[in-house]
Backbone atoms as SQL, in Angstrom:
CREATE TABLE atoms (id INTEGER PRIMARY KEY, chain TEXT, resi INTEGER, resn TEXT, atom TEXT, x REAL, y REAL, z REAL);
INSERT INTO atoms VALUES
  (1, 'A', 1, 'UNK', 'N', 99.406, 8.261, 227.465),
  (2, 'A', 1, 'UNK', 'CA', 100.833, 8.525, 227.585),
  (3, 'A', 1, 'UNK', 'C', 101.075, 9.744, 228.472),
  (4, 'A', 2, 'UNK', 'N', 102.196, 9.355, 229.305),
  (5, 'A', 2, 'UNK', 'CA', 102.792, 10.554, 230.013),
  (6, 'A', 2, 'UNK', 'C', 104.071, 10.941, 229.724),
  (7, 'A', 3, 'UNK', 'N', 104.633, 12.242, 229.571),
  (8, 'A', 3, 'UNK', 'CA', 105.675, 12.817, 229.322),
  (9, 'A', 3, 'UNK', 'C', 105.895, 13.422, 230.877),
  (10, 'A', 4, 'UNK', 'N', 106.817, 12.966, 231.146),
  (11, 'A', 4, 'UNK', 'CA', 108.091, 13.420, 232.276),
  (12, 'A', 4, 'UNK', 'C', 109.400, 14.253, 232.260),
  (13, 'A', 5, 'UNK', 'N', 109.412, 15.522, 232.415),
  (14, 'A', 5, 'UNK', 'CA', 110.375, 16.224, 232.367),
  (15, 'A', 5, 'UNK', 'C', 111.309, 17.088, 233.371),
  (16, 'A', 6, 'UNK', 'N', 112.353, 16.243, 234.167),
  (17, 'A', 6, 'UNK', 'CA', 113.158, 16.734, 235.514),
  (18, 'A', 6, 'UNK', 'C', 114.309, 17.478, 235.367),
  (19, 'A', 7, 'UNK', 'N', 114.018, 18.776, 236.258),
  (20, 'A', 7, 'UNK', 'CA', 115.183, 19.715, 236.226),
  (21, 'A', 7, 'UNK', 'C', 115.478, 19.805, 237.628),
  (22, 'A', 8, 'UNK', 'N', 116.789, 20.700, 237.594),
  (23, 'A', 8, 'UNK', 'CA', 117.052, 21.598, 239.178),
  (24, 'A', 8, 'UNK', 'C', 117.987, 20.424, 239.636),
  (25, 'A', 9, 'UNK', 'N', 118.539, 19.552, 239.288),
  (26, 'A', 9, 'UNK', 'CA', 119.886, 18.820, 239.648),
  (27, 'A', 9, 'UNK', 'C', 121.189, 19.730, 239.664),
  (28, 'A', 10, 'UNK', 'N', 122.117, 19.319, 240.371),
  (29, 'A', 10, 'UNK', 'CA', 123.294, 19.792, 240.516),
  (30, 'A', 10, 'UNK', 'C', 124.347, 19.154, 241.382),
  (31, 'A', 11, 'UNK', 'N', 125.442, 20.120, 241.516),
  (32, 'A', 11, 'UNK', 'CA', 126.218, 19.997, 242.753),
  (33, 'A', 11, 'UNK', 'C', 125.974, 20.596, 243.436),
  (34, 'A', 12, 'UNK', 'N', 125.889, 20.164, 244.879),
  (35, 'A', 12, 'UNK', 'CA', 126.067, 21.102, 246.350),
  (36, 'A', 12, 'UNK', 'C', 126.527, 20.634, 247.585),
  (37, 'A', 13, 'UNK', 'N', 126.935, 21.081, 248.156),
  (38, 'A', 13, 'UNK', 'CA', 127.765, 21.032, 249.354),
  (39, 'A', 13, 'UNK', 'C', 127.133, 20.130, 250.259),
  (40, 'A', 14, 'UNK', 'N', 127.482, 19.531, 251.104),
  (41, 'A', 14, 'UNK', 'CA', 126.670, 18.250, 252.302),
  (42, 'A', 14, 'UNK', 'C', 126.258, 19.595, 253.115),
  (43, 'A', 15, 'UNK', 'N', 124.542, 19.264, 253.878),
  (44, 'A', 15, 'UNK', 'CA', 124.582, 20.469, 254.376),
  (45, 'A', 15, 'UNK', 'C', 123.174, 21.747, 253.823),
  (46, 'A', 16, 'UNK', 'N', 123.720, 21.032, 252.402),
  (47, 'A', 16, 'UNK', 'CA', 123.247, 22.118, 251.451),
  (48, 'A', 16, 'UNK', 'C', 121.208, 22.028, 251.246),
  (49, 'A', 17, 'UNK', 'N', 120.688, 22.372, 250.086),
  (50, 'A', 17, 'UNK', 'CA', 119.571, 22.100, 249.790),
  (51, 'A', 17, 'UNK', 'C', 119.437, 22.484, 248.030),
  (52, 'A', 18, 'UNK', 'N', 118.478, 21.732, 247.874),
  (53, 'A', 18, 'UNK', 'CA', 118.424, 21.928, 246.379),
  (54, 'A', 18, 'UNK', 'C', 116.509, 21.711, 245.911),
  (55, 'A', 19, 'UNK', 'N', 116.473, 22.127, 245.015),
  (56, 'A', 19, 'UNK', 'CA', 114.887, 21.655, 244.844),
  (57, 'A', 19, 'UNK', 'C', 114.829, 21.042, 242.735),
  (58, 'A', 20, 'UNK', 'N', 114.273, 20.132, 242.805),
  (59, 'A', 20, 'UNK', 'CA', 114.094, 19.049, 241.781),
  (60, 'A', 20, 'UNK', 'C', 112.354, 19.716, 241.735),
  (61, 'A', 21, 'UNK', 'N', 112.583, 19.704, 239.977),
  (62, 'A', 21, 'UNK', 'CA', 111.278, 20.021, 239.682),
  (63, 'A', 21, 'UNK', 'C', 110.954, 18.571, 238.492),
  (64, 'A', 22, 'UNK', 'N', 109.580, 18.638, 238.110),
  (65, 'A', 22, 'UNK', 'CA', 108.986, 17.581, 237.110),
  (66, 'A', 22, 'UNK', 'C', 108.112, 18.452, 236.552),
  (67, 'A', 23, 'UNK', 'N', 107.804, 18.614, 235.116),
  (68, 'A', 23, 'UNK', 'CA', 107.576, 18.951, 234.560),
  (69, 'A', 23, 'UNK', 'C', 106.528, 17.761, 233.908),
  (70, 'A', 24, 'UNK', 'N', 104.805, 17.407, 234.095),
  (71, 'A', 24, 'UNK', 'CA', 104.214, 16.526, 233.519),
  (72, 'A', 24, 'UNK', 'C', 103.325, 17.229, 232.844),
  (73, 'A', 25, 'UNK', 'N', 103.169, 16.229, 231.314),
  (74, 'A', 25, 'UNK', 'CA', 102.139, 16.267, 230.276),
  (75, 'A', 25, 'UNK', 'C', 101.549, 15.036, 229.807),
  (76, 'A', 26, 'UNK', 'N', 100.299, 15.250, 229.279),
  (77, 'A', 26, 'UNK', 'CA', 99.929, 14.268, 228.935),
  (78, 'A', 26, 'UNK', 'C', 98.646, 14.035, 229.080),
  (79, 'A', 27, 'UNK', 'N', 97.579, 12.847, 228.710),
  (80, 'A', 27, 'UNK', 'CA', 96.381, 12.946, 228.983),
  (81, 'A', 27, 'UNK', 'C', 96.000, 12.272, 230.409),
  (82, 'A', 28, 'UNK', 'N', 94.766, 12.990, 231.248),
  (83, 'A', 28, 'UNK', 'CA', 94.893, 12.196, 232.500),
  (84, 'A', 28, 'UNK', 'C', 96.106, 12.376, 233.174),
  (85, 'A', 29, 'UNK', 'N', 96.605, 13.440, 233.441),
  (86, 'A', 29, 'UNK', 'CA', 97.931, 13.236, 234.265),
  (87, 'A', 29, 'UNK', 'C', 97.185, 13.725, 235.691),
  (88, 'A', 30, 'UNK', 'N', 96.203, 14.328, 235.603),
  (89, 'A', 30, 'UNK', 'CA', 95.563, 14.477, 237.201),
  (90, 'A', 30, 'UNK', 'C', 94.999, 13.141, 237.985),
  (91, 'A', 31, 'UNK', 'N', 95.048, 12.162, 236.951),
  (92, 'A', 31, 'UNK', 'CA', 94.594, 11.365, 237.624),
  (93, 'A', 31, 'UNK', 'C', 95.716, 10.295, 238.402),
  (94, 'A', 32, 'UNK', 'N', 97.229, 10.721, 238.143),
  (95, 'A', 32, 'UNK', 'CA', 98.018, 9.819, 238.457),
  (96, 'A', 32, 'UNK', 'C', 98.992, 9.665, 239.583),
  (97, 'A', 33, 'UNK', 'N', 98.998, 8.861, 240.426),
  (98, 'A', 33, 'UNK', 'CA', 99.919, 9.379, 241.580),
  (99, 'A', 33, 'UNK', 'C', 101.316, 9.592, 240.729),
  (100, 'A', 34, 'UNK', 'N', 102.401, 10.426, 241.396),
  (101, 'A', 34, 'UNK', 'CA', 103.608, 11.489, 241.125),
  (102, 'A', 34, 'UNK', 'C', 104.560, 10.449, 242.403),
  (103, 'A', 35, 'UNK', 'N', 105.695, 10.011, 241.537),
  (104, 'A', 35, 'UNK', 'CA', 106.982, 9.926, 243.071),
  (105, 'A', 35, 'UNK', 'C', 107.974, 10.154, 242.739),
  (106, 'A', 36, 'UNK', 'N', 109.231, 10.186, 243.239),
  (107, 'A', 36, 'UNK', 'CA', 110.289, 10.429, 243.074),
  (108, 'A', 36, 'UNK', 'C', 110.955, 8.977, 243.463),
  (109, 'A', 37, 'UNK', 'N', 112.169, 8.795, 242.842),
  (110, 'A', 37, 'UNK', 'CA', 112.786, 7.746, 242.989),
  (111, 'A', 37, 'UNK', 'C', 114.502, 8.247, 242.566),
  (112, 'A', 38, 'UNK', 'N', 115.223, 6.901, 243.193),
  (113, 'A', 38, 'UNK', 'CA', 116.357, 7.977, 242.954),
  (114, 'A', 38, 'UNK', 'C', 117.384, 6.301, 242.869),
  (115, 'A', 39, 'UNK', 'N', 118.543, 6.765, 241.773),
  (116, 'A', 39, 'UNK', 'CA', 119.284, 5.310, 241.639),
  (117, 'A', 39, 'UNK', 'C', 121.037, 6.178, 241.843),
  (118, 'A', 40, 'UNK', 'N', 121.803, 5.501, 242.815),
  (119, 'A', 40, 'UNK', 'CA', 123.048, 5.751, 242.889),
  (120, 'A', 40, 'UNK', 'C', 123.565, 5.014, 242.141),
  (121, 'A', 41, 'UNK', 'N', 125.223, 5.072, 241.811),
  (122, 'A', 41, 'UNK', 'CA', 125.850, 4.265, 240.653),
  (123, 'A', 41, 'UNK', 'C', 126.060, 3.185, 241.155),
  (124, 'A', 42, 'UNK', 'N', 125.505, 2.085, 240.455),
  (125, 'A', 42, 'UNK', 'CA', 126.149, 0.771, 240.940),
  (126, 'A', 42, 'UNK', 'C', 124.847, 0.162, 242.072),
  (127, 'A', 43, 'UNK', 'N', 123.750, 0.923, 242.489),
  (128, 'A', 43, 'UNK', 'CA', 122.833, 0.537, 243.147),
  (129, 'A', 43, 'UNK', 'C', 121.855, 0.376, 242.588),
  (130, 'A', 44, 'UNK', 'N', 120.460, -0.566, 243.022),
  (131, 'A', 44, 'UNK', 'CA', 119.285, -0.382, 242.868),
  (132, 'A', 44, 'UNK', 'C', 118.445, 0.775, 242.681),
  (133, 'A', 45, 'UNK', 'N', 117.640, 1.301, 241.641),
  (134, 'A', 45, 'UNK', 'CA', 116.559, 2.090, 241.774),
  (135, 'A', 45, 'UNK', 'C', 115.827, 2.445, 243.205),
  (136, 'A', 46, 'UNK', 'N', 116.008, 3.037, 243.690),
  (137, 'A', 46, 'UNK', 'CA', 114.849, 3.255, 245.083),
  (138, 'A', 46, 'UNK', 'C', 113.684, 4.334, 245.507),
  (139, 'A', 47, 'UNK', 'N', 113.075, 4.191, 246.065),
  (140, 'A', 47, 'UNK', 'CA', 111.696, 5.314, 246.380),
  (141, 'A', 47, 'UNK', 'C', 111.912, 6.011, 246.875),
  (142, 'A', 48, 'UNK', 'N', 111.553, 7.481, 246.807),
  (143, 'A', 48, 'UNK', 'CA', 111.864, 8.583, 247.644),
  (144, 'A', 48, 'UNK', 'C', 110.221, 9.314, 248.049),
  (145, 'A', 49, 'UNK', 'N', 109.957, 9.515, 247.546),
  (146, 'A', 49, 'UNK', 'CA', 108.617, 10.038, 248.001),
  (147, 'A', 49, 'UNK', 'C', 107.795, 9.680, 246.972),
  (148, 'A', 50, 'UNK', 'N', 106.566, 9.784, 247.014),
  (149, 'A', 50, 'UNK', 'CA', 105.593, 10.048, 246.776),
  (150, 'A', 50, 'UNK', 'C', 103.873, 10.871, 247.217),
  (151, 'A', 51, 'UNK', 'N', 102.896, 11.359, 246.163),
  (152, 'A', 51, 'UNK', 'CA', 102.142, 12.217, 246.448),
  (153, 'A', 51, 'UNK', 'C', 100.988, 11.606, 245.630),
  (154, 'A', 52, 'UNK', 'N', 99.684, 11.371, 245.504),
  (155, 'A', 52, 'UNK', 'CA', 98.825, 11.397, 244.608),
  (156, 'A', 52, 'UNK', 'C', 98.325, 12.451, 243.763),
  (157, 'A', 53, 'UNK', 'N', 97.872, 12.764, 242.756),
  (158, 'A', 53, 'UNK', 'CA', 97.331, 14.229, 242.398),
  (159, 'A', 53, 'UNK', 'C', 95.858, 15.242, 243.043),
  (160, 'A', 54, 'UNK', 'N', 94.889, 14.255, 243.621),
  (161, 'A', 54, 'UNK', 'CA', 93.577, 14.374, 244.177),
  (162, 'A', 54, 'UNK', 'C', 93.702, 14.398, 245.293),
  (163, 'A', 55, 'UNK', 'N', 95.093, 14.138, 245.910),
  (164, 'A', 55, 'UNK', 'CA', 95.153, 14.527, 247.465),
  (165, 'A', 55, 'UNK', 'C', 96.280, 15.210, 248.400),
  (166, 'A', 56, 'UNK', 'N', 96.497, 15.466, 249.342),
  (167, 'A', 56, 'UNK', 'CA', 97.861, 15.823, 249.715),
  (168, 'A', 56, 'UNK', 'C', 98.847, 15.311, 251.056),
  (169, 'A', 57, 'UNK', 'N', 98.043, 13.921, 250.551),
  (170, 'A', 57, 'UNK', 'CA', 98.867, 13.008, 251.449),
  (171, 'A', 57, 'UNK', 'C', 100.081, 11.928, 250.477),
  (172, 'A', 58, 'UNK', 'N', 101.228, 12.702, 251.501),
  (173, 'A', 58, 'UNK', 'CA', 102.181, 11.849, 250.787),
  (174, 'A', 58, 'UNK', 'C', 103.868, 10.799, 251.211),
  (175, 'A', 59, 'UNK', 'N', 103.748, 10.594, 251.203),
  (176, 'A', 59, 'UNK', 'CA', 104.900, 9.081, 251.444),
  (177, 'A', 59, 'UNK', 'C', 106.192, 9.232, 251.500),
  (178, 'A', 60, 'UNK', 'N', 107.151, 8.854, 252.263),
  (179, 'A', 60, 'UNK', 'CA', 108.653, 9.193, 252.198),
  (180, 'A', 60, 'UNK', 'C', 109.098, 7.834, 252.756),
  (181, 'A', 61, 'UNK', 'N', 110.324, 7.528, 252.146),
  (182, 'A', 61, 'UNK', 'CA', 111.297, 6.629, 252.434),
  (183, 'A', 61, 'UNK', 'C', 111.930, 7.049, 253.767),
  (184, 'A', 62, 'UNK', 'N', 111.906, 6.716, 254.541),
  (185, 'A', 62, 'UNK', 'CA', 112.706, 6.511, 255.795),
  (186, 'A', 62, 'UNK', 'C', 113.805, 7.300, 255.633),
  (187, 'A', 63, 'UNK', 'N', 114.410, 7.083, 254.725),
  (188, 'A', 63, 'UNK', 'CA', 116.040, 8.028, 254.541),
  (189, 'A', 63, 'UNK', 'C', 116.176, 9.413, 254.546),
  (190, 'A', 64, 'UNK', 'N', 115.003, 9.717, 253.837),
  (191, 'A', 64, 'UNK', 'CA', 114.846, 11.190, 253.410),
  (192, 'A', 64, 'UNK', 'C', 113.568, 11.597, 254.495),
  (193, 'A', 65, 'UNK', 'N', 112.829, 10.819, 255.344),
  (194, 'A', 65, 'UNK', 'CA', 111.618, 11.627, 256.595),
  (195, 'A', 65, 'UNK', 'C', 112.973, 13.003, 256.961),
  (196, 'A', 66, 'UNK', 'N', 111.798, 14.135, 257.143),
  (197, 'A', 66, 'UNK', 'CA', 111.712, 15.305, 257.394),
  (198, 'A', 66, 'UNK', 'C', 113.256, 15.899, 256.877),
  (199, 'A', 67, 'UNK', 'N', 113.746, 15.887, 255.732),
  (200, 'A', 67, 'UNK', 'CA', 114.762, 16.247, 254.979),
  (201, 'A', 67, 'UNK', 'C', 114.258, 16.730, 253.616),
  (202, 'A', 68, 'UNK', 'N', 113.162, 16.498, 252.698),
  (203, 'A', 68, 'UNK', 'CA', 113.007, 16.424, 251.950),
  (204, 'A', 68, 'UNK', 'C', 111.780, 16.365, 251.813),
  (205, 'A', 69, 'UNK', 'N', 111.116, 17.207, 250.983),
  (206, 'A', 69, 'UNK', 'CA', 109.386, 17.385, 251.184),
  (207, 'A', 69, 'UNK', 'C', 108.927, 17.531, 249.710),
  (208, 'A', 70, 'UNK', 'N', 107.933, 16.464, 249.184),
  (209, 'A', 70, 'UNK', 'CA', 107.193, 16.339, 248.038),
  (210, 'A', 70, 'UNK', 'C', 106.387, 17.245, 248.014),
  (211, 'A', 71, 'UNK', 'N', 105.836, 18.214, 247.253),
  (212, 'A', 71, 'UNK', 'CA', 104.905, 18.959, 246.804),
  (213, 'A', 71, 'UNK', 'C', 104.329, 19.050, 244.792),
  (214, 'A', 72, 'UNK', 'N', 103.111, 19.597, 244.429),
  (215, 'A', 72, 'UNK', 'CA', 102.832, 19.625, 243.551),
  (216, 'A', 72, 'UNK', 'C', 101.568, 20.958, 242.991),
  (217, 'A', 73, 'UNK', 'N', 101.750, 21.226, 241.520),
  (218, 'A', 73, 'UNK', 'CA', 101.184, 22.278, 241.997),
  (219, 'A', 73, 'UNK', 'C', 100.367, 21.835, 240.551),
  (220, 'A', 74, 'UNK', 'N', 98.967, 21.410, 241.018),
  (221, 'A', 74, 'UNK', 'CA', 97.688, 20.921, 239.807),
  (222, 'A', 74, 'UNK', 'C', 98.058, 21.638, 238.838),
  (223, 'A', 75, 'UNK', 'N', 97.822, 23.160, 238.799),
  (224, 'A', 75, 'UNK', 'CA', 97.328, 23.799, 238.171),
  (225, 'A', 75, 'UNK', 'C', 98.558, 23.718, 236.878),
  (226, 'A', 76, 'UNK', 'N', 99.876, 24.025, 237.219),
  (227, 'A', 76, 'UNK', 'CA', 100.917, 23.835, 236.318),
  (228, 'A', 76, 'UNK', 'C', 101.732, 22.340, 235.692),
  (229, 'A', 77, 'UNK', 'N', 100.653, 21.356, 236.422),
  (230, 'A', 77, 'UNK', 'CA', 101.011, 20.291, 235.836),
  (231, 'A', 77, 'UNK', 'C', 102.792, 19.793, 236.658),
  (232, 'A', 78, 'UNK', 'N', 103.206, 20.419, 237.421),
  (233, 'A', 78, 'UNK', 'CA', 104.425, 20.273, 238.449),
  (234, 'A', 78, 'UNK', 'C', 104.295, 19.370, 239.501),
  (235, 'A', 79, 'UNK', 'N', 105.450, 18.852, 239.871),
  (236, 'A', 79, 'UNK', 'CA', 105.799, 17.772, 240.861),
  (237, 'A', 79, 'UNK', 'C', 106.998, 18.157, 241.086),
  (238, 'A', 80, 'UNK', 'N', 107.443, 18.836, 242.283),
  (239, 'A', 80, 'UNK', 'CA', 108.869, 19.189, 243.166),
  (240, 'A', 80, 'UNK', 'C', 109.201, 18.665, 243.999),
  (241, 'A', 81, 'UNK', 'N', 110.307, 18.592, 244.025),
  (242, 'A', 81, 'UNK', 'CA', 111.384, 17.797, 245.551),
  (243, 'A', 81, 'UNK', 'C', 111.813, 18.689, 246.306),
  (244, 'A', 82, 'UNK', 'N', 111.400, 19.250, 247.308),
  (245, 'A', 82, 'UNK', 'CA', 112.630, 20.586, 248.032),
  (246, 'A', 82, 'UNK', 'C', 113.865, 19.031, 248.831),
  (247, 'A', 83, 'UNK', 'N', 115.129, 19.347, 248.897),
  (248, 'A', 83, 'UNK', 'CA', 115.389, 18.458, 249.599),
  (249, 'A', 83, 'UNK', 'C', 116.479, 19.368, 250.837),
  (250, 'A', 84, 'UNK', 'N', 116.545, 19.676, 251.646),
  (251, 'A', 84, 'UNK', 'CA', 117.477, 19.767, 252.546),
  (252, 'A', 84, 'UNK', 'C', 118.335, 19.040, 253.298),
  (253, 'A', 85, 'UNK', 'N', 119.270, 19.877, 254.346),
  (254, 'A', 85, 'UNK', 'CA', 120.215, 19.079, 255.013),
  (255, 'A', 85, 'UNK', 'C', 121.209, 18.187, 254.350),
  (256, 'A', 86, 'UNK', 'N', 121.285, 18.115, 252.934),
  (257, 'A', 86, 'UNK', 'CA', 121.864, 17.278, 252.127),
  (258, 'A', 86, 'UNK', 'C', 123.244, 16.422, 252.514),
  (259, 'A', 87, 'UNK', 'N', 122.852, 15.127, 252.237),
  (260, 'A', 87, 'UNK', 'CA', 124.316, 14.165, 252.542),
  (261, 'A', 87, 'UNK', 'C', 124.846, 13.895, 251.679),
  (262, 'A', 88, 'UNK', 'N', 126.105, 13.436, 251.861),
  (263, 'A', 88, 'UNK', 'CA', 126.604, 12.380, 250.123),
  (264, 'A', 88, 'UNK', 'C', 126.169, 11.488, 250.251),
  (265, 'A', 89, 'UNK', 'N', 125.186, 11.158, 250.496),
  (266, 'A', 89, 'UNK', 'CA', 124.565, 9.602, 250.195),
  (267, 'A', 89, 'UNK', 'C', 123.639, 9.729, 249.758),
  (268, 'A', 90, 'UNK', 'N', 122.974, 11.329, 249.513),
  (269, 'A', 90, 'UNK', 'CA', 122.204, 11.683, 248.642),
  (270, 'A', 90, 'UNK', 'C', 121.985, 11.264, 247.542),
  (271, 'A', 91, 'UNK', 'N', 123.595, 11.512, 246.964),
  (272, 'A', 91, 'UNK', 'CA', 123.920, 11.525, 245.454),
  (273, 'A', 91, 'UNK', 'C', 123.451, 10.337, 244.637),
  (274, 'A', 92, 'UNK', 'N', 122.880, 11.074, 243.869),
  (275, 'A', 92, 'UNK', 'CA', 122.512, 9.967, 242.579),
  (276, 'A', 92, 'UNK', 'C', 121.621, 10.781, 241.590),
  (277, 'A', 93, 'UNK', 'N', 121.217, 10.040, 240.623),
  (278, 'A', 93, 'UNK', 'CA', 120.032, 10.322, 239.581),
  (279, 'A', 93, 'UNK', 'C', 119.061, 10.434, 239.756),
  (280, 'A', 94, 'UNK', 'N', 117.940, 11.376, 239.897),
  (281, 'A', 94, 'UNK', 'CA', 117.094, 11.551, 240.787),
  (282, 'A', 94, 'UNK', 'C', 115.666, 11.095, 239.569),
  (283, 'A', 95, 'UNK', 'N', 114.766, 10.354, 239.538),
  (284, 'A', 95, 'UNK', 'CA', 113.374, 10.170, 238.592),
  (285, 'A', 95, 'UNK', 'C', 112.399, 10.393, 238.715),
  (286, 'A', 96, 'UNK', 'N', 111.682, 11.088, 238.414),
  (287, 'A', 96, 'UNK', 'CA', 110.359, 11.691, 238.253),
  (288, 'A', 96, 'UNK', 'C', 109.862, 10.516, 237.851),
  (289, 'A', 97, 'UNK', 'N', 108.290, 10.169, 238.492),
  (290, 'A', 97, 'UNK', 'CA', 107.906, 8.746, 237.898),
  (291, 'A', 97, 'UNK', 'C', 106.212, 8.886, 238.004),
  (292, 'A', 98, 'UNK', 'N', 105.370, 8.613, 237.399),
  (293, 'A', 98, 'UNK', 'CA', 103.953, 8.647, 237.384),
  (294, 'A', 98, 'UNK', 'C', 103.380, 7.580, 237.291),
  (295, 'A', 99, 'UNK', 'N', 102.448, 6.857, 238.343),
  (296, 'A', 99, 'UNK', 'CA', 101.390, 5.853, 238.080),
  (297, 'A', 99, 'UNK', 'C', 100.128, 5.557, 238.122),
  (298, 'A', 100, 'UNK', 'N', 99.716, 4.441, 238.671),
  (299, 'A', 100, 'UNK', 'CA', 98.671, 4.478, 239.033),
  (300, 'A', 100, 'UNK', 'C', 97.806, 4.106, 239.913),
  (301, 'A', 101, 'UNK', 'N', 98.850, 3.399, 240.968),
  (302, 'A', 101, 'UNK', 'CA', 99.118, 3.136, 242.523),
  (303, 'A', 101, 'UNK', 'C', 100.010, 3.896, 243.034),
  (304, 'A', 102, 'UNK', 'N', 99.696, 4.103, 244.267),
  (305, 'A', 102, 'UNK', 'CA', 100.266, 4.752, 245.577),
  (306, 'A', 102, 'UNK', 'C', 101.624, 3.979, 245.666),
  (307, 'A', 103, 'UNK', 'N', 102.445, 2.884, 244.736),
  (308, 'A', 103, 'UNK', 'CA', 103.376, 2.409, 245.700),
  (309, 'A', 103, 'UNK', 'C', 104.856, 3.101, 246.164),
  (310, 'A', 104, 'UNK', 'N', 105.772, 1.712, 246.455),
  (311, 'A', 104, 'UNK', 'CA', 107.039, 2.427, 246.404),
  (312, 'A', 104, 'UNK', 'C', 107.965, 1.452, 245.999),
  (313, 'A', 105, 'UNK', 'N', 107.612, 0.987, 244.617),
  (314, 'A', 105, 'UNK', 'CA', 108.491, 0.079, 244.426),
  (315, 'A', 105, 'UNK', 'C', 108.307, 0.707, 242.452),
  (316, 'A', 106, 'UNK', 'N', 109.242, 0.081, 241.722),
  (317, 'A', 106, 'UNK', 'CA', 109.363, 1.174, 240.575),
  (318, 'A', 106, 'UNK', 'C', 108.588, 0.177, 239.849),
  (319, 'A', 107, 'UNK', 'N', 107.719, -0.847, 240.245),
  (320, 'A', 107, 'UNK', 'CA', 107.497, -1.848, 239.325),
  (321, 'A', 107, 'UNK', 'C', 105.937, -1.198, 239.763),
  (322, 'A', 108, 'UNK', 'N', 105.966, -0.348, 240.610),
  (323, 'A', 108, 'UNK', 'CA', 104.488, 0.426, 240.331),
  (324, 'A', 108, 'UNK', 'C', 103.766, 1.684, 239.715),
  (325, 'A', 109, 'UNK', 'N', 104.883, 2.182, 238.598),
  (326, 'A', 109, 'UNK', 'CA', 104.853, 3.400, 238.104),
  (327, 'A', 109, 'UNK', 'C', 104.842, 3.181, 236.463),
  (328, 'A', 110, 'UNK', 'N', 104.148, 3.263, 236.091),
  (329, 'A', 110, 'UNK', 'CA', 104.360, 3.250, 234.466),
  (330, 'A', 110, 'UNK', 'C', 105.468, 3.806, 233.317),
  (331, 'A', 111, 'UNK', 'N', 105.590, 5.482, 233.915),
  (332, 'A', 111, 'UNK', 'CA', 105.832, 6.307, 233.088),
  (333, 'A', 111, 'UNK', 'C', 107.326, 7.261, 234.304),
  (334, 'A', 112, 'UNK', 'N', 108.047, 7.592, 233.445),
  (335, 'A', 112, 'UNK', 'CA', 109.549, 7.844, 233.690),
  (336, 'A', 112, 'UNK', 'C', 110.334, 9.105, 232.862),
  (337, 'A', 113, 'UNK', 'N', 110.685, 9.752, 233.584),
  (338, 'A', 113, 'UNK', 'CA', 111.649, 10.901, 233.005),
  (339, 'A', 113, 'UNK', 'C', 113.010, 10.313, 233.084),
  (340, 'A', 114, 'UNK', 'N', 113.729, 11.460, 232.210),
  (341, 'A', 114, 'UNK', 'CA', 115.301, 10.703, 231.936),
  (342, 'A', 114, 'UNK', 'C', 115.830, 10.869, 232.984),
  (343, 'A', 115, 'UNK', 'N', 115.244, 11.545, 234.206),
  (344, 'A', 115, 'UNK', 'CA', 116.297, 12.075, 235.414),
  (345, 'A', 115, 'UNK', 'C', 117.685, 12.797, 235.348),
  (346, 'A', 116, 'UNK', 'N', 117.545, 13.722, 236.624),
  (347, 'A', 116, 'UNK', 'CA', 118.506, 15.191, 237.190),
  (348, 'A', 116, 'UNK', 'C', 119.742, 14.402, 237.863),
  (349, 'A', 117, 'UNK', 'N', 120.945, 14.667, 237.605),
  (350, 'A', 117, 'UNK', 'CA', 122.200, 14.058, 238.277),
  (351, 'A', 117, 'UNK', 'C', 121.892, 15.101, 239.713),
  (352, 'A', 118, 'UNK', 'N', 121.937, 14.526, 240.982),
  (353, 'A', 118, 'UNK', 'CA', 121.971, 15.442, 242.314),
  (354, 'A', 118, 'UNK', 'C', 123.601, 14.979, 242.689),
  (355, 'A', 119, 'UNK', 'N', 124.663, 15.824, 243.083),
  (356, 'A', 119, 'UNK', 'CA', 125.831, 15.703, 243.528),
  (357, 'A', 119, 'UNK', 'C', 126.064, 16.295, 245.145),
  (358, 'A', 120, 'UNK', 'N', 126.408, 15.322, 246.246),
  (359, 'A', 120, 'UNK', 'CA', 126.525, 15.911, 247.820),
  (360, 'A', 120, 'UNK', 'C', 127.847, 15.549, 247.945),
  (361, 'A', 121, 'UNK', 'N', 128.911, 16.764, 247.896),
  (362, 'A', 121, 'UNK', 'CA', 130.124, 17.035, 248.007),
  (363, 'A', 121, 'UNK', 'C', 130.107, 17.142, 249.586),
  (364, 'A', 122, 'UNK', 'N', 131.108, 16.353, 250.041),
  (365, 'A', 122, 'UNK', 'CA', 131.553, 16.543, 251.741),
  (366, 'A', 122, 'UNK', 'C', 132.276, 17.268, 252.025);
């Protein structure tokens, strides 16, 4: 079992930047790739990045390339989002998600936090 725990949501200005943290526990959590995923109201779940834990190569959705940068830090068991340049199309519920493939689809992640509301005011 993995426990998922996401902070650092808010409101901010289009423009703006914000950073989303994850908070993971659990057994084997080094062994699990880390992504972010993010669902607007009324839309599909979608992929935002991802990172593995054993390496530091990591994956971005097209939307968010060079806006938004995955990082993680072993030692504290953390998984962060810095995101910049922020749009309103940002906005949505942002999910911390852990698996056990590299993918980018949510049907490849096991384990799920309740997710951070992110708000991009124009």
């Amino acid at each position: 079992q993995v426990h998922l725990v996401e902070s650092g949501g808010g409101l901010v200005q289009a423009g703006g930047s914000l950073r989303l943290s994850c908070a993971a526990s659990g057994d084997t959590v080094s062994t699990y790739t880390m992504g972010w995923f993010r669902q607007a109201s009324g839309k599909e779940r979608e992929f935002v990045a991802a990172m593995g834990w054993s390496d530091r190569s990591a994956v971005y959705a097209d939307s968010v390339k060079g806006r938004f940068t995955i990082s993680r830090d072993n030692a504290k068991n953390m998984l962060y989002l810095q995101m910049s340049s922020l749009k309103p199309e940002d906005t949505a519920v942002y999910y911390c998600a852990a698996g056990t493939v590299r993918g980018q689809t949510r049907f490849d992640y096991d384990y799920w936090g309740q997710g951070t509301q992110v708000t991009v005011s124009s």
